[in-house]
C-alpha positions, 0 to 999 in steps of 0.5 A, spaced: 500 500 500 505 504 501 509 502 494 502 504 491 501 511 495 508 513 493 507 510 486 501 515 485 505 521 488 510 521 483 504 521 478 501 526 480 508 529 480 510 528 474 502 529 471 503 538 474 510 537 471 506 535 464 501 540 465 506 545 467 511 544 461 505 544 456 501 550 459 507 553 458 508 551 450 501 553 449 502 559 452 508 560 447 506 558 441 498 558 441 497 564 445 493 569 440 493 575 440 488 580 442 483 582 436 482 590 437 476 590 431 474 596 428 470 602 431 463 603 432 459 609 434 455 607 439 450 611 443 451 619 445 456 619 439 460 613 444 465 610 440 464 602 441 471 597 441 470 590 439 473 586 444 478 581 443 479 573 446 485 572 450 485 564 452 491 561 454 489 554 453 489 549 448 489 542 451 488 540 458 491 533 462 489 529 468 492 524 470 488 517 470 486 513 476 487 519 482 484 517 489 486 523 493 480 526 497 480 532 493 477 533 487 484 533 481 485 541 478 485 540 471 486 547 469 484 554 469 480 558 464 481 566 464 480 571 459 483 578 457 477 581 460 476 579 466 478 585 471 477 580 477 471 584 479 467 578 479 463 581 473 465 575 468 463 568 468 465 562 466 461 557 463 462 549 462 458 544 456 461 539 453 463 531 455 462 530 462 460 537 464 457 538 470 458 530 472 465 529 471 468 535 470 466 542 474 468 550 473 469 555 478 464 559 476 469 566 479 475 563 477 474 558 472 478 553 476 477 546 472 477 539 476 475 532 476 471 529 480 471 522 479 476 518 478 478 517 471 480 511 466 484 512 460 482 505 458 475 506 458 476 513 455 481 517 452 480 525 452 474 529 453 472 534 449 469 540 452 466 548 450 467 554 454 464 560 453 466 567 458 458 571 459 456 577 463 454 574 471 448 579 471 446 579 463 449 572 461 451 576 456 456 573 451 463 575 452 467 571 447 464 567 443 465 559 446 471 555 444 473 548 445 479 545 448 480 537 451 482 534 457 486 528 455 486 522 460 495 520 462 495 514 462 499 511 468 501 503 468 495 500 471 494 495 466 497 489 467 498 484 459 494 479 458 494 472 454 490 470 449 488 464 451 489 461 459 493 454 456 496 454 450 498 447 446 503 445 441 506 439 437 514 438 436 517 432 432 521 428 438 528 429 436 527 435 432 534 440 432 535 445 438 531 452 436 525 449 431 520 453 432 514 450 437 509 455 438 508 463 438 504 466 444 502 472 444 500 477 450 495 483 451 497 491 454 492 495 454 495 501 457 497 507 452 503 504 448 505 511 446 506 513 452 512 511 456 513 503 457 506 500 459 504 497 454 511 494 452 511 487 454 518 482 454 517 474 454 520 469 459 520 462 460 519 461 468 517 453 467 520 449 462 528 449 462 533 446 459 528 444 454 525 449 450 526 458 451 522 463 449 524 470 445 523 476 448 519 479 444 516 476 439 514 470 444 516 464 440 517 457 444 523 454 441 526 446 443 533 448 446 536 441 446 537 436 441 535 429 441 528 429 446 526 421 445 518 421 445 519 414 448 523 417 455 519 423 455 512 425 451 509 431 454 512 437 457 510 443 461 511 449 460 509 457 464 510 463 459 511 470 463 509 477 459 512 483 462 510 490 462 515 496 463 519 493 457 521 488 464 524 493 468 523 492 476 515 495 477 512 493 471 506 489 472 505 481 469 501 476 466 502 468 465 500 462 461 501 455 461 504 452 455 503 443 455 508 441 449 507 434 446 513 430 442 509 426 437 513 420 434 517 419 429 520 413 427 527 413 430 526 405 432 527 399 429 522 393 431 526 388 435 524 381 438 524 379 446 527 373 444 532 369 440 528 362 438 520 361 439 518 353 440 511 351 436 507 344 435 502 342 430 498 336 429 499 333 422 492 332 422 491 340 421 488 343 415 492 348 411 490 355 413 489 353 421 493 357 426 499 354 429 502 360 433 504 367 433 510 372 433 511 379 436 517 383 435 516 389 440 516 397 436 517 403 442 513 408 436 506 408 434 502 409 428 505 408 422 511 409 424 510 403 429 507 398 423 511 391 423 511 386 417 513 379 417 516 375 413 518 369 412 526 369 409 529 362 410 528 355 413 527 348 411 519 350 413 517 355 407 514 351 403 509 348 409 508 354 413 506 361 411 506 368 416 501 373 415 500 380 419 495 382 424 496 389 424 491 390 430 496 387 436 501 387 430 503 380 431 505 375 426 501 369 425 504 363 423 500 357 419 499 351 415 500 352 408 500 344 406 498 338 410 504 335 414 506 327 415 508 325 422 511 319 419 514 323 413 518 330 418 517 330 424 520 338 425 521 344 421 525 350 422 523 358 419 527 364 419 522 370 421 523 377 420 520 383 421 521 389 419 518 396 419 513 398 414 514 406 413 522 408 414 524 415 416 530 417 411 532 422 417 534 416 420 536 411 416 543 411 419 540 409 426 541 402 424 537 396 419 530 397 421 528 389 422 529 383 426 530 377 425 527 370 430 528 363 429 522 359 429 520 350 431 516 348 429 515 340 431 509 336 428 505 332 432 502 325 430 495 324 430 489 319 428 489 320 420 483 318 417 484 312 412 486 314 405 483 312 398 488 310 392 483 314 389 480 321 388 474 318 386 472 311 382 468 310 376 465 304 375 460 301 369 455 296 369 451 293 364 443 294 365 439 287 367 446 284 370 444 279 375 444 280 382 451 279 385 455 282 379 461 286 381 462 293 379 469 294 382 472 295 388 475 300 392 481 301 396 484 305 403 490 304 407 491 307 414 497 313 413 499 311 421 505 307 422 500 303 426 497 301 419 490 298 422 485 294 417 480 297 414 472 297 413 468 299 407 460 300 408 456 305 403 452 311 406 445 308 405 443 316 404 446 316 397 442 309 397 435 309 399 434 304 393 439 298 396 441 298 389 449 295 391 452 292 396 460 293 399 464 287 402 466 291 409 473 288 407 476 288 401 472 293 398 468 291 392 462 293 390 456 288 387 449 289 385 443 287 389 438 286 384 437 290 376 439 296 374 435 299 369 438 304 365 431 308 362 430 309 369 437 312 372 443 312 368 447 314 373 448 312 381 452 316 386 454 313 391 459 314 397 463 309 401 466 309 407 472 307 410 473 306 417 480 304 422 480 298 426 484 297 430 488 289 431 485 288 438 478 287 436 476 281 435 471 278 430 466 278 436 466 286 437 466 287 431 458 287 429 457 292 435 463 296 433 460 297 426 454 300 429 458 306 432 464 306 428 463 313 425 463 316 433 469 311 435 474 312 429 477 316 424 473 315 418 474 317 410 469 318 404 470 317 397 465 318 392 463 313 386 459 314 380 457 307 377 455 308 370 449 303 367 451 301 361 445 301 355 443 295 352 438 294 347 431 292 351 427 298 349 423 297 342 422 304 338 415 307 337 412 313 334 414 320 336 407 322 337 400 320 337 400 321 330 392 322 327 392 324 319 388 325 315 386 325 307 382 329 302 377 324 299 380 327 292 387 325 293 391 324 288 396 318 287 402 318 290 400 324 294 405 324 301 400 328 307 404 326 313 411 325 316 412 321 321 418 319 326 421 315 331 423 315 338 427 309 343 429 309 350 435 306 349 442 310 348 443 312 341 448 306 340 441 302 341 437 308 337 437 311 330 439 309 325 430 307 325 427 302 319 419 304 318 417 299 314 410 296 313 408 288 315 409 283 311 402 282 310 400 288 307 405 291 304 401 290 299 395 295 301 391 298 295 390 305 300 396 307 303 403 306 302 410 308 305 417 312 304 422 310 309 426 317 308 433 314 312 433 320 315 429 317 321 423 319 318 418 316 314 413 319 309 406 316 308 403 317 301 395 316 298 396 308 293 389 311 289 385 316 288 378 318 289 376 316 297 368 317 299 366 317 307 360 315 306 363 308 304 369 308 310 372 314 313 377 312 317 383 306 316 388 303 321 395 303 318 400 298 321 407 300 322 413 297 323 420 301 327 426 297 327 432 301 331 439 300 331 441 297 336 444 289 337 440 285 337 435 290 333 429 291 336 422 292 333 415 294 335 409 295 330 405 302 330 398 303 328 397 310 325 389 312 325 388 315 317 381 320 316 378 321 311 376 328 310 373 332 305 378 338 302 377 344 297 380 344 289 386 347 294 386 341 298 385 345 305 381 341 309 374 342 311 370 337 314 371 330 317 365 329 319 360 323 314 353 327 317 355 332 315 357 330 308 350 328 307 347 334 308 352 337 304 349 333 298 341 336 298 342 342 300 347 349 301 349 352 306 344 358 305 339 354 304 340 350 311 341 357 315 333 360 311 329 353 315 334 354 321 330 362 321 324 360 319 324 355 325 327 360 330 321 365 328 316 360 329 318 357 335 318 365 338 311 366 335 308 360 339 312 362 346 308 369 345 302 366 344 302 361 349 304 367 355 298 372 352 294 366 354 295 365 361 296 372 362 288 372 361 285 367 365 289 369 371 283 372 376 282 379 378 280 376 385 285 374 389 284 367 392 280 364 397 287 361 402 289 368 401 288 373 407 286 381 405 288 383 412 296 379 412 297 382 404 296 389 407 301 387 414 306 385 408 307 391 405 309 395 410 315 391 411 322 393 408 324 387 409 322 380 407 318 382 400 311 381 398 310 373 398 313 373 407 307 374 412 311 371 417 317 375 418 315 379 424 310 379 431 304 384 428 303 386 435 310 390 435 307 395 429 301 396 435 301 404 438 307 402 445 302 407 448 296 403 450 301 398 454 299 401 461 292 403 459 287 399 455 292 393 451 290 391 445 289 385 443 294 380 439 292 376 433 291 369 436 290 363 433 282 361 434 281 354 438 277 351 433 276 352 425 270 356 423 268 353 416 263 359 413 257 357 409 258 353 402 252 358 399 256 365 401 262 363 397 263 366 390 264 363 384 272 362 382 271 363 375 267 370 377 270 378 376 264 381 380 268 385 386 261 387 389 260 379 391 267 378 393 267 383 398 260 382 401 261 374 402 267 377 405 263 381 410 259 376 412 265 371 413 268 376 418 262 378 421 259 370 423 266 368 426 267 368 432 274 367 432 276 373 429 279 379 432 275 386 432 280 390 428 283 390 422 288 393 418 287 400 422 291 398 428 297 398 422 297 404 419 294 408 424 302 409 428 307 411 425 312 411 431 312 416 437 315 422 435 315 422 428 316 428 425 312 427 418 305 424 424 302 419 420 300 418 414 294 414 414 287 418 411 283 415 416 284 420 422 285 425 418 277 426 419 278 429 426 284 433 423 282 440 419 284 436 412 284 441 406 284 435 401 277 435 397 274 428 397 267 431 393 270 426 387 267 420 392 260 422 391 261 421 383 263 415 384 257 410 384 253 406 389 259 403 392 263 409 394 257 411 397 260 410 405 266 413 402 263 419 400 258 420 407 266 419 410 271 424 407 264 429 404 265 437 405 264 441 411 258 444 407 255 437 408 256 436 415 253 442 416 247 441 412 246 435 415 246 437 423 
């Protein structure tokens, strides 16, 4: 706090010293002369002089920063006119008037009253103006000046960032550039040394130094190894006052980290690695690993490995892997313990990508030894053979021998062998295997036709010297569980015997134009035989002995395995035989020849002058011969025609005898119950309860009654039937009326309980004209009355108002 106490004093000495000078200098070099003006006359004959300005002043300075307990004096304003009699006022506008700065109104005194930051603002620019106290009458006119904020160091530099990092290659040379860190000040750089900043390194010897001025981090040793040391810390001091003693500091952290490069050869932790694998290994199977050791990384710690010398390098084979960087030995053929019991491989690794900056540090590869020893196994039997291929004649003999394979034990032990066929490739049992020696015999026939080919595996399994033939039966059931086993396909190939005769190709129908001509060919025929070609083609077409000498049809053996047949005579008729069976004779190739006897099937058709076909039929020939085809389709007409007429006549008639008056088992009352059902059409009176169209209002008074089913049957009086053929209305009615008024049995309502309710609520009411005479009705119904006799009831109903009237 002292320090500070004195710090600020000196300022403020220097400050007033500043000021001092500098008012000084204004004075010297813009002190402006005194402006005499021109005359005027005044009043009274007064000879008025325009006075002149006399400001001492240009700028003014405050020192930044201030904490004394009284207000700073910035400076003093004073004009030439002022006498010091009071009379003159002084006047501050501007920045900062009023607030920051004051003027002694008498005096002109200036002084700050805050304390003021350059770094928040620099100058201040202020108007001062010189007025009469009693009038504030314009002395002078107003006139600007600045008061400049001195910067003092109060500031200490500042970096960019509070920890900085940076990347250098190990082994780079002493002053490779690293990283520039740069700091701030924020003091006034054109006065004094504030703002002047000097870098040091306080953390980070003897291994990197920083320049002073320009605050670049270089390396200061050589040969800084990565793999003894990766990751640096380093501190960055920057200081002001150009480092001097007083000036204030800022730091940063700096963390350096050496990336790799490759200055290390690959290098194996031993001399010699032992390794085992079994002969029954598979080419490809593992049989161990390698790893030579790289201190680097990335790239630059990449191994390959090789294979460079040994006795081994045709059997065994190394790969990479570039995850765990290990080299993976494996078999690259098969191995025989009872041929080599051991193997030797020179293995190298050496590094994938090589910097040539150090290429002088050494080869960057090392070489190990590796043993390998074989160890034996149980081997499988091995057969002479791949594969076999075998042929046997179709229809051979049950018990024939196709042939005979063979499999020797590879072990020095040298077991017997046992044969057996894989039944799976032999649902059909179709051969069988001596389990000792290894033939192969048939079963039953083979025919070739049917399969050609039979393909088939069999086995061979160990057997060891110490089973007797006792066991040997249950060791056969479980051999392929026990023992080591070998498969070796076998194709047998039925061989083809002549034992299928010819036949045609097709089921051949041909047909002949009853004006054929002599010699005329009208069908091509051809042959095909189940037997293999050697027993096929070429085929003989002939026809029997006994009617090669048919007066019809004879035929053409082409010798290209086809034959023709050709018309003998001419002129054939349907109506004496329009069909000829021609016996045909197919003898093939084979030894012996082998024949069967075909029939062809000949029509004969009627053809045009062109010989294209146009009917086969005899019937229809017939009718050909007495009539044309116009003539045919005129009766056929004519008959339609008819046919049509009499279905009209018949359907008019009946239309006519039908009753105008319905039946007497139909019922008035249920048709008019089925009509009002949407549901089941005209022909259903028993699709619903008539009771549920009864008005739901009359449940908890009066309940009407329901159709019920009278006890016993009333018969109505043969006399009051009507005649069934009668079209009299009038008597069907009244026979009506008396049936329902004589039976006892009949409800006492009719259709009215039907139509009379529409529904509770219904918007439209009811749509039934007999309530409509208790309503105020606009429909006139005086037409009743024009109707006769039998509307009469009607008419006395549904009458005008007038008549009603009349009438009371």
């Amino acid at each position: 706090m002292k320090e500070d106490n004195c710090l600020h004093a000196a300022l403020i000495c220097l400050g007033m010293l500043y000021y001092s000078h500098a008012i000084t200098t204004e004075k010297l070099n813009h002190a402006r002369p005194s402006l005499h003006g021109h005359h005027e006359k005044g009043k009274e004959g007064q000879v008025l002089h325009r006075s002149k300005r006399g400001w001492v002043w240009n700028q003014f300075f405050v020192i930044e920063e201030y904490t004394g307990p009284d207000p700073v004096l910035v400076g003093r304003l004073h004009s030439d006119i002022d006498s010091g009699d009071g009379n003159i006022k002084y006047i501050l506008s501007g920045e900062g008037a009023g607030i920051i700065f004051v003027i002694d109104d008498k005096s002109g005194n200036i002084h700050a009253t805050k304390t003021l930051d350059r770094e928040e603002r620099a100058q201040y620019t202020l108007t001062a103006q010189a007025v009469d106290r009693n009038t504030n009458r314009p002395l002078e006119p107003p006139s600007e000046f600045i008061v400049k904020v001195q910067d003092i160091n109060d500031n200490p530099p500042e970096f960019l960032h509070e920890n900085y990092h940076a990347n250098v290659p190990e082994r780079s040379n002493v002053g490779t550039s690293v990283i520039q860190v740069t700091a701030s000040d924020a003091d006034d750089p054109t006065y004094g040394n504030s703002a002047k900043l000097v870098y040091s390194i306080l953390e980070g010897q003897p291994y990197f130094s920083v320049e002073a001025q320009t605050g670049i981090i270089r390396t200061a040793l050589p040969n800084m190894d990565r793999e003894a040391k990766e990751e640096y810390h380093v501190v960055i001091q920057a200081k002001d006052m150009g480092g001097h003693m007083g000036g204030l500091s800022g730091t940063t952290k700096v963390t350096i980290t050496l990336t790799d490069v490759n200055d290390n050869p690959p290098k194996f932790p031993q001399s010699v690695y032992q390794m085992s694998v079994s002969e029954a290994a598979v080419p490809g199977e593992e049989v161990g690993r390698v790893k030579a050791k790289d201190p680097d990384i990335g790239e630059n710690g990449l191994v390959a490995y090789s294979i460079i010398d040994g006795d081994g390098m045709d059997m065994f084979e190394i790969t990479t892997d570039y995850e765990t960087q290990e080299g993976v030995v494996k078999l690259k053929k098969l191995l025989d313990f009872e041929t080599k019991k051991s193997y030797s491989l020179k293995v190298e690794a050496a590094n994938v990508h090589i910097d040539p900056k150090f290429i002088s540090n050494g080869p960057f590869k090392d070489t190990v030894t590796v043993k390998i020893s074989v160890e034996d196994a149980d081997e499988p039997p091995v057969f002479l053979k791949p594969n076999y291929i075998f042929e046997v004649q179709e229809n051979a003999a049950s018990g024939t021998v196709v042939g005979k394979v063979h499999a020797k034990d590879p072990d020095a032990a040298n077991s017997a062998i046992r044969y057996s066929i894989d039944r799976h490739t032999d649902l059909e049992r179709y051969f069988i295997i001596n389990a000792e020696d290894g033939n192969i015999k048939t079963i039953k026939a083979l025919d070739r036709e049917e399969i050609a080919w039979h393909n088939i595996s069999v086995f061979a399994v160990e057997v060891r010297k110490y089973f007797t033939e006792i066991l040997y039966n249950q060791w056969y059931k479980f051999c392929n569980k026990q023992h080591q086993e070998a498969k070796v396909p076998v194709a047998i190939k039925v061989v083809d015997v002549n034992d299928n005769a010819p036949k045609f190709a097709a089921a051949y129908e041909a047909f002949v134009c009853e004006n054929a001509r002599s010699n005329q060919q009208f069908i091509t025929i051809s042959a095909d035989d189940k037997d293999d070609s050697a027993n096929g083609p070429r085929f003989i077409f002939s026809l029997p002995p006994e009617i090669i000498h048919n007066p019809n049809f004879t035929l053409r053996d082409n010798r290209d395995n086809t034959a023709s047949v050709l018309v003998r005579r001419e002129g054939f008729s349907r109506q004496k035989q329009d069909l000829y069976l021609l016996p045909i004779v197919i003898s093939d190739g084979g030894l012996p020849p082998m024949s069967s006897t075909n029939t062809l099937t000949i029509r004969v058709c009627g053809c045009d002058s062109n010989g294209s076909l146009l009917s086969c039929n005899a019937e229809a020939y017939i009718l050909n011969a007495g009539l044309s085809t116009g003539a045919l389709v005129a009766i056929l007409t004519c008959i339609v025609i008819l046919l049509v007429i009499v279905v009209l006549f018949v359907t008019l008639k009946r239309q006519k005898k039908e009753p105008l008056i319905v039946f007497e088992e139909e019922d008035v009352r249920e048709n008019i119950i089925t009509y009002d059902d949407e549901g089941g059409g005209e022909e259903d009176t028993e699709a619903f309860d008539i009771a549920t169209l009864q008005n739901p209002d009359g449940i908890n008074g009066f309940i009407p009654r329901k159709d019920i089913k009278p006890e016993y049957q009333y018969m109505p009086r043969p006399g009051l039937r009507p005649a069934p053929n009668s079209v009299d209305v009038d008597d069907f009615i009244n026979t009506r009326i008396q049936e329902a008024d004589n039976d006892p049995t009949a409800p006492p309502y009719d259709s009215i309980q039907i139509y009379g309710y529409e529904g509770r609520g219904s918007v439209a009411g009811s749509l039934s004209s007999l309530e409509s005479a208790t309503t105020d009705s606009d429909l006139d119904y005086d037409y009743l009355q024009n109707w006769g006799p039998r509307f009469k009831k009607l008419a006395d109903l549904y009458g005008s108002k007038d008549t009603f009237d009349d009438d009371s």
